[in-house]
C-alpha positions, 0 to 999 in steps of 0.5 A, spaced: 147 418 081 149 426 079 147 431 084 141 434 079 138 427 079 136 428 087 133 435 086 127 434 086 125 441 083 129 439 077 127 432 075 120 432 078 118 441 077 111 439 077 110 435 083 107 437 089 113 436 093 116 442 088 111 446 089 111 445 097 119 447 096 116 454 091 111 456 097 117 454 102 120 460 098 115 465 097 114 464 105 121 466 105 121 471 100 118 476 105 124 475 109 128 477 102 123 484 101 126 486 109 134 485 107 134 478 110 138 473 105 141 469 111 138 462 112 139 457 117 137 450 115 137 445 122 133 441 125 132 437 132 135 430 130 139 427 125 136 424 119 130 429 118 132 431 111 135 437 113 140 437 108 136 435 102 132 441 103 137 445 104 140 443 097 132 444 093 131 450 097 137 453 094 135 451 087 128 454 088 132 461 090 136 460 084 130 460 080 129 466 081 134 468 078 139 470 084 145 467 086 144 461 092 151 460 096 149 453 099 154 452 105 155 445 108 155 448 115 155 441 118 161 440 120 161 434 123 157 429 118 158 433 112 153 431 107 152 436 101 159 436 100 159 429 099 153 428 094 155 435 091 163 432 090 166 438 093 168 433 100 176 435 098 175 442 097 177 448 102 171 450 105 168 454 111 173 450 117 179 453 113 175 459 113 174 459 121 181 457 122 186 460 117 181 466 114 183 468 108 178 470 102 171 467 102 170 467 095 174 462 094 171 457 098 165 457 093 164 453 087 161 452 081 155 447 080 152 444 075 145 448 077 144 455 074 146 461 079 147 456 085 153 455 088 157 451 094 162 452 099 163 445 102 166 445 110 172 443 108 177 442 113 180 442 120 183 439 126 180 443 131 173 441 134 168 445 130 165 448 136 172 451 137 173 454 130 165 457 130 168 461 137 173 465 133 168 469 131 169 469 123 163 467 121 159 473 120 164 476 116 164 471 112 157 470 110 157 477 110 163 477 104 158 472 099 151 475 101 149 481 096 142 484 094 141 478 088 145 473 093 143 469 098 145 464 103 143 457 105 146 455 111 145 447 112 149 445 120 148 440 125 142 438 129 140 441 135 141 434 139 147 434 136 152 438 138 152 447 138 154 449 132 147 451 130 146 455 136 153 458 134 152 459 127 145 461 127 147 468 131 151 470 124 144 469 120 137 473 119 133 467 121 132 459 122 127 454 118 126 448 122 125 442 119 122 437 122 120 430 119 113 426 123 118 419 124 122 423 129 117 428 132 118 428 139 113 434 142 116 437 147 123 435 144 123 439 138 120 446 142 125 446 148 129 446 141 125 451 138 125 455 145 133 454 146 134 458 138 129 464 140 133 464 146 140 465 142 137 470 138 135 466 132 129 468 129 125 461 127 121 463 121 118 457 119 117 449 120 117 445 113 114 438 115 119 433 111 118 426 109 111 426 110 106 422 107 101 427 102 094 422 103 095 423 111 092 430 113 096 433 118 093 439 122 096 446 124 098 452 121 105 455 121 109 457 126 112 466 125 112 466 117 111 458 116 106 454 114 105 446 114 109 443 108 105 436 107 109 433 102 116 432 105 121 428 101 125 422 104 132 424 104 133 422 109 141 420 110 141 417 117 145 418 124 152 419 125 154 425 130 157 421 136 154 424 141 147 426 140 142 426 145 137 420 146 130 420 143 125 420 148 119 416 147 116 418 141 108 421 140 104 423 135 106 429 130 103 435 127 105 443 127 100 445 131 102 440 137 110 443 136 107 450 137 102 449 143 108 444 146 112 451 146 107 455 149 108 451 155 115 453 156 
């Protein structure tokens, strides 16, 4: 199966999941008016689709006739450069370790306007390379007035690279999947990005079943998306912190569980 085929916005444009992807867009859309065209893809666990969401993201900027570099910033399970076959390319560890021109770690893909640098390849621990410090100029050097990033890295239970690398970007959209929803889990995540500086600007609600109604509203400039795709790639990151006993899921419960804290 070729990497067009698991966009949804190309093989299904007029289906509720591609529309929930466009209102996804035009929320972040603001962000775009203000200059922000930096965004962090991340989630609390893995296997909530983060990935993918970040792939259909990036294909609905690019629909907007602007240039999307989608990057694969999970380091340690690598994902988008696997399904976009691009695993054996440079990419951003070669960047972080040995500097050198961005703009040849980013490569063609055969969607219009969008773009991939996959992660590319390193001996160093990830955290390591994320603390020379060269991130942000390398964002800087592919992002432009009618090109944006779309910035996928590790779950937050995981390891800290995404807190590391969302100091580089204008914004974290928190994906978050009702199988996985802990509560106070996810907002002690939420709290530790706003801690670190990271704007959250939304939550998109992944692998959600469309006939079940889930309550809540956004949370900063998100809103509910009830029509989650199952992307979902599974675990695999080592060291990831254990789930706690699980509890009923709705973004109104993530924002009231961070208001407690």
């Amino acid at each position: 199966m070729s990497i067009v085929d698991r966009l949804i916005l190309l093989t299904e444009p007029n289906s509720n999941v591609a529309e929930s992807y466009r209102s996804l867009r035009a929320a972040l859309s603001r962000s775009l008016a203000k200059g922000k065209r930096k965004f962090l893809i991340v989630s609390s666990w893995g296997g909530e689709g983060k990935s993918m969401v970040s792939a259909n993201l990036a294909v609905a900027f690019s629909q907007l006739l602007m240039d999307v570099v989608l990057i694969d910033g999970d380091l340690r399970r690598p994902t988008l450069s696997r399904v976009f076959e691009r695993e054996e390319l440079p990419g951003l560890m070669d960047l972080l370790e040995n500097g050198g021109d961005p703009a040849k770690c980013v490569y063609e893909t055969p969607v219009e306007r969008l773009f991939v640098m996959p992660a590319g390849h390193s001996k160093q621990n990830p955290g390591n390379l994320l603390g020379k410090g060269k991130l942000p100029g390398v964002l800087d050097a592919i992002t432009g007035e009618d090109c944006c990033v779309v910035l996928d890295t590790s779950p937050l239970s995981a390891c800290s690279d995404a807190l590391l690398m969302g100091a580089a970007t204008d914004g974290a959209v928190m994906v978050v999947s009702p199988e996985k929803w802990q509560g106070e889990a996810e907002a002690h995540f939420t709290q530790d990005l706003e801690d670190h500086g990271i704007d959250v600007l939304g939550v998109v609600l992944n692998n959600a079943d469309p006939r079940e109604k889930t309550p809540g509203a956004g949370y900063g400039y998100g809103y509910g998306y009830g029509y989650g795709y199952g992307y979902g790639y599974g675990q695999g990151y080592g060291q990831e912190h254990k789930e706690p006993k699980k509890k009923k899921f709705s973004i109104s419960n993530l924002l009231s569980s961070k208001k407690k804290n």
